[in-house]
Structures are given as C-alpha cells and as structure tokens.
N, CA, C and O of each residue as an XYZ file, in Angstrom:
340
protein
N      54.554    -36.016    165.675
C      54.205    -36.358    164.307
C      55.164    -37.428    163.811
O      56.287    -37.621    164.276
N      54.711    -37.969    163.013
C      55.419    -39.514    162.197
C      55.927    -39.548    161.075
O      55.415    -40.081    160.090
N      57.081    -38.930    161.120
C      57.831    -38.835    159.810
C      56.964    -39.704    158.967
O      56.442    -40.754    159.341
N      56.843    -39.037    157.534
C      56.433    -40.099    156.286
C      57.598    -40.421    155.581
O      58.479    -39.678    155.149
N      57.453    -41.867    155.518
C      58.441    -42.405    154.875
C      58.985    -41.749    153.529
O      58.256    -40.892    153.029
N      59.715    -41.934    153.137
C      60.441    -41.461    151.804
C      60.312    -41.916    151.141
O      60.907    -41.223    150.316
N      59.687    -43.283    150.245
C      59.414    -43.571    149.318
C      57.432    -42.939    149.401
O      56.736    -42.920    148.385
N      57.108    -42.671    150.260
C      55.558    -42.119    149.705
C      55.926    -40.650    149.522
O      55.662    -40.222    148.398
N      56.419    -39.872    150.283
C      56.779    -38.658    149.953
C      57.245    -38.807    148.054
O      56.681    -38.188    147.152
N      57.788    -39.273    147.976
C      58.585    -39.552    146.175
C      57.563    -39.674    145.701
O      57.328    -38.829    144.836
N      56.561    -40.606    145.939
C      55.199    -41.221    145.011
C      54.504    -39.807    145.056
O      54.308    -39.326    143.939
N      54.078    -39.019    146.170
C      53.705    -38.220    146.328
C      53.893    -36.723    145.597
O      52.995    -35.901    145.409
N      54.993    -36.623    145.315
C      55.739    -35.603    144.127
C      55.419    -36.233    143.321
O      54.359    -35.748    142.925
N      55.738    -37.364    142.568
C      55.304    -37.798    141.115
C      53.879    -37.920    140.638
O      53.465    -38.006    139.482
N      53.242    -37.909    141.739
C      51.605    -37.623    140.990
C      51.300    -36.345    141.205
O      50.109    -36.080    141.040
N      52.056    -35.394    141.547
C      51.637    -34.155    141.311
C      50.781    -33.459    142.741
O      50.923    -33.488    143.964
N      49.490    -32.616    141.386
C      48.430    -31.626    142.601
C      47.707    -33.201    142.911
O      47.501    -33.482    144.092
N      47.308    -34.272    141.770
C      46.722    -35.418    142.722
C      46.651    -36.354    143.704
O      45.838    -36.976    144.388
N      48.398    -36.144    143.415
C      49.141    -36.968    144.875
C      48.427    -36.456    146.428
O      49.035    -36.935    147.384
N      47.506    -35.763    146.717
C      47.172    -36.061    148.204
C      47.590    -34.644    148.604
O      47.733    -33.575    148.010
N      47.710    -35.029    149.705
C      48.283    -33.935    150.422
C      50.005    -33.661    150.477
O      50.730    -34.653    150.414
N      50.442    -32.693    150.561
C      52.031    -32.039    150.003
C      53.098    -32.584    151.252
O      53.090    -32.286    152.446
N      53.947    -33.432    150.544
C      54.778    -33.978    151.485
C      56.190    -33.176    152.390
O      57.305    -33.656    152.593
N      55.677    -31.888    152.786
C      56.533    -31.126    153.564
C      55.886    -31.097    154.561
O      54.712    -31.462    154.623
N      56.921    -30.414    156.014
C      56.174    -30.678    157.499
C      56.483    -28.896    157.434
O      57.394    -28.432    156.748
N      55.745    -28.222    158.098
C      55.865    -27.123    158.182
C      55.399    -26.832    159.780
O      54.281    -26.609    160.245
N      57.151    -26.958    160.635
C      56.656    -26.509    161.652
C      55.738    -25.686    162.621
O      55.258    -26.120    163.668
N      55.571    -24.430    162.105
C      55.017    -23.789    162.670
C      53.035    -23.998    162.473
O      52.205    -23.399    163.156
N      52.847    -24.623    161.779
C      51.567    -24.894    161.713
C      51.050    -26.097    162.446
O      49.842    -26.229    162.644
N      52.148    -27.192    162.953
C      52.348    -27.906    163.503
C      51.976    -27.683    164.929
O      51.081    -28.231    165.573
N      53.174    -26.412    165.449
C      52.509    -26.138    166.639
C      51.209    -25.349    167.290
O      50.567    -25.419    168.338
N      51.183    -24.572    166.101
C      49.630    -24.102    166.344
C      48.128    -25.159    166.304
O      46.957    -25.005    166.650
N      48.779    -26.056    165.799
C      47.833    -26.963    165.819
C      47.711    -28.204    166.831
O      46.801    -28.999    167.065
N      49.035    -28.032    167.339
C      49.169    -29.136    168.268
C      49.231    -28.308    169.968
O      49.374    -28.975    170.993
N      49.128    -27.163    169.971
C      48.827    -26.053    170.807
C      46.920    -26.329    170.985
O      46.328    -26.604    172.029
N      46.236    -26.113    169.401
C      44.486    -26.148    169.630
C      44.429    -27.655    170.105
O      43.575    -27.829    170.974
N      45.105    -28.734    169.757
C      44.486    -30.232    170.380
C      44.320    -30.467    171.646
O      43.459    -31.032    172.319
N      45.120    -30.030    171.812
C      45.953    -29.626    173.852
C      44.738    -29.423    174.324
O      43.953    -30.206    174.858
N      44.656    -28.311    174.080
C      43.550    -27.128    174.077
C      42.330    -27.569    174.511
O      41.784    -27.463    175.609
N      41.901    -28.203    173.238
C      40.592    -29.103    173.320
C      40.634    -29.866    174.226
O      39.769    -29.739    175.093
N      41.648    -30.936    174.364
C      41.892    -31.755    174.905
C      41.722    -31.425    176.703
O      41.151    -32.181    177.489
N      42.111    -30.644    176.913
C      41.676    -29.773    178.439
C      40.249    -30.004    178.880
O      39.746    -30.581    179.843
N      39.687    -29.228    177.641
C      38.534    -28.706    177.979
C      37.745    -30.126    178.429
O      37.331    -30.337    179.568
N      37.597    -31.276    177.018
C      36.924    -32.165    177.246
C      37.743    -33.226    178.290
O      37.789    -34.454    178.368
N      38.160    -32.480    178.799
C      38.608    -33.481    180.628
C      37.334    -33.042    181.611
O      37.269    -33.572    182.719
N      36.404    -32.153    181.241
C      35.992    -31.950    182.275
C      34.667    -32.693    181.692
O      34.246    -32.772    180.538
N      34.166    -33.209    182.925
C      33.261    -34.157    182.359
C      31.605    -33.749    181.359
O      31.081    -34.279    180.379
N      31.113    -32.183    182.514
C      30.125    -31.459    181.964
C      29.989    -31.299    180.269
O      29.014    -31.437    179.531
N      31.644    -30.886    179.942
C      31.506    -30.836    178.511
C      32.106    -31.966    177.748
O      32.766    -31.537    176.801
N      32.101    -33.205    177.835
C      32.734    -34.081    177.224
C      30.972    -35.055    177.255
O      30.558    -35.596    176.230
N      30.160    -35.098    178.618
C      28.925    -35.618    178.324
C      27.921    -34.720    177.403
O      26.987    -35.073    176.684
N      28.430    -33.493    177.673
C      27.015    -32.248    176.718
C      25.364    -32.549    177.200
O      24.396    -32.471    176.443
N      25.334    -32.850    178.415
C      24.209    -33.239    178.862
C      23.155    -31.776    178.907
O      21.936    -31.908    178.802
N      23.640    -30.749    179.033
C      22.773    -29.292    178.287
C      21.943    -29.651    177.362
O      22.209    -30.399    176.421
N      20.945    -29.151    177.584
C      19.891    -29.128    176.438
C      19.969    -27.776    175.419
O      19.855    -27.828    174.195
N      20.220    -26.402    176.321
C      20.288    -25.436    175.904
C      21.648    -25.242    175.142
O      22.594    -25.558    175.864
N      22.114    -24.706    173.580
C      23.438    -24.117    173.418
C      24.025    -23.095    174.295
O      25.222    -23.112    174.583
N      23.185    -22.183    174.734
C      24.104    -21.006    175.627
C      24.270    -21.939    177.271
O      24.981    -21.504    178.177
N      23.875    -22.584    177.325
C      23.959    -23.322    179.130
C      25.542    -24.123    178.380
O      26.573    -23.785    178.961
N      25.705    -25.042    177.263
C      26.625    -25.414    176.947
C      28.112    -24.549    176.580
O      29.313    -24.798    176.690
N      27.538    -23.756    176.238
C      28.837    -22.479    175.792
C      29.362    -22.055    176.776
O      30.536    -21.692    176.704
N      28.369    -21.943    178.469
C      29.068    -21.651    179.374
C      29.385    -22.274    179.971
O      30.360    -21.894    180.620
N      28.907    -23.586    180.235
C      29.849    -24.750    180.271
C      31.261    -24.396    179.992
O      31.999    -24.133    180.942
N      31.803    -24.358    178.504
C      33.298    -24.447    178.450
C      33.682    -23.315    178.806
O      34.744    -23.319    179.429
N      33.022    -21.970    178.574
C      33.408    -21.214    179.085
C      34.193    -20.580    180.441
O      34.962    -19.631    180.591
N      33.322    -22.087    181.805
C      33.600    -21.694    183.137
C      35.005    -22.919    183.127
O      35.809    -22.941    184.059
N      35.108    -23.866    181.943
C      35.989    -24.905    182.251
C      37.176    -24.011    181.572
O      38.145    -24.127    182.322
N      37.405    -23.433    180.814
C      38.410    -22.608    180.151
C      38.910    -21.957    181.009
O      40.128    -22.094    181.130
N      38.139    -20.908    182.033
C      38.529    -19.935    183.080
C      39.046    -21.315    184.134
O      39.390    -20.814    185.204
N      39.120    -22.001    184.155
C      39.399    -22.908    185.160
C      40.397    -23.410    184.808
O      40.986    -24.050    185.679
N      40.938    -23.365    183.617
C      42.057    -24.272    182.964
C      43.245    -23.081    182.933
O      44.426    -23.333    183.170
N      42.809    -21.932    182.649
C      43.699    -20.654    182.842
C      43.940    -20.384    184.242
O      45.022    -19.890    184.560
N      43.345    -20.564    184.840
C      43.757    -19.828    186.118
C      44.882    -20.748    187.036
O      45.876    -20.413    187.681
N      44.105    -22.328    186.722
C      45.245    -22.961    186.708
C      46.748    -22.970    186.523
O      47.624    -23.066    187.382
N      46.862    -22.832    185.046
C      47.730    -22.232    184.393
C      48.768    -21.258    185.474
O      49.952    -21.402    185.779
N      47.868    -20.355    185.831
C      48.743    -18.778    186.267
C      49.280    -19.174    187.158
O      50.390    -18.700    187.401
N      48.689    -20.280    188.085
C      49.190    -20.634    189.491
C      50.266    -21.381    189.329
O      51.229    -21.321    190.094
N      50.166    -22.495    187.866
C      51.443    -23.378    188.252
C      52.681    -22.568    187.411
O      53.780    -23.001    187.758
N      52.742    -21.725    186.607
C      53.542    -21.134    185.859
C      53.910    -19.534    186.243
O      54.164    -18.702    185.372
N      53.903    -19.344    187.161
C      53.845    -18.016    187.935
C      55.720    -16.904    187.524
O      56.629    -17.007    188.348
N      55.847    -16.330    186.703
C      56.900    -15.662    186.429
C      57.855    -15.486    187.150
O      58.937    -15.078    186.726
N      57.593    -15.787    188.468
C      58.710    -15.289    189.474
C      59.431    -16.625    189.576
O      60.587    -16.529    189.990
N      58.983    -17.899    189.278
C      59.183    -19.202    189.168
C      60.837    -19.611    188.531
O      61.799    -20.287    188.894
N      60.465    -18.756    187.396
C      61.627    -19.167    186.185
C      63.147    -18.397    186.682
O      64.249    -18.621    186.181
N      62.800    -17.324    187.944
C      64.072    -16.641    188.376
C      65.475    -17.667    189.081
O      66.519    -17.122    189.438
C-alpha cells in the first residue's frame, strides 16, 4: 500500500464525514484483504476460470472449485510442517 501523502490526509480531516474516505491505515484489514486478492489472484491463473468459457453456473463453480483444491494441495506440499524444524 502507498502511503497517502500528508497534506491530503489534513485536507481529508478538514472536510470532515465528506472528505472521502478516513485517512487511517488499519492493518489488519489490510491483510485480510490483501490475503482475498492473492486468493483471487490464484484462482484466475488458471485459465478455465479466467476465460469462463462454461455456459452452465454450476459447471463454472466447479471449475474454481477443482482450481482451489489444486491451489491447496499445492500449498500442503510446498509448506509441509516438518519443513520449518
């Protein structure tokens, strides 16, 4: 994320509830959110669901569904607990 400068943050307090959006960073929402982009970001690597060439919604749902189980299992293999000993 890109620090906002300090003179809009200031402008930003002085107009109040109209000023926009609230010029504090609140980590932890940060990473939950930058945890779901990831996330997404996985999924639409795989090409099936990034074209959506499904006609059907449930053929598409399992689409990400089988790319998710594929992105986890991944996961288990390269991050394996006994690793970190």
């Amino acid at each position: 994320m890109i620090p906002e400068p300090a003179d809009q943050q200031a402008n930003r307090r002085r107009r109040g509830s109209t000023g926009g959006r609230p010029p504090v960073f609140d980590a932890q929402v940060y990473k939950q959110r930058n945890s779901t982009e990831r996330c997404v970001n996985k999924i639409k690597a795989y090409r099936a669901v990034a074209m959506r060439t499904d006609k059907r919604l449930y053929v598409f749902e399992g689409t990400i569904d089988v790319a998710s189980m594929r992105i986890w299992t991944r996961d288990l293999t390269r991050h394996h607990p006994s690793d970190t000993l």
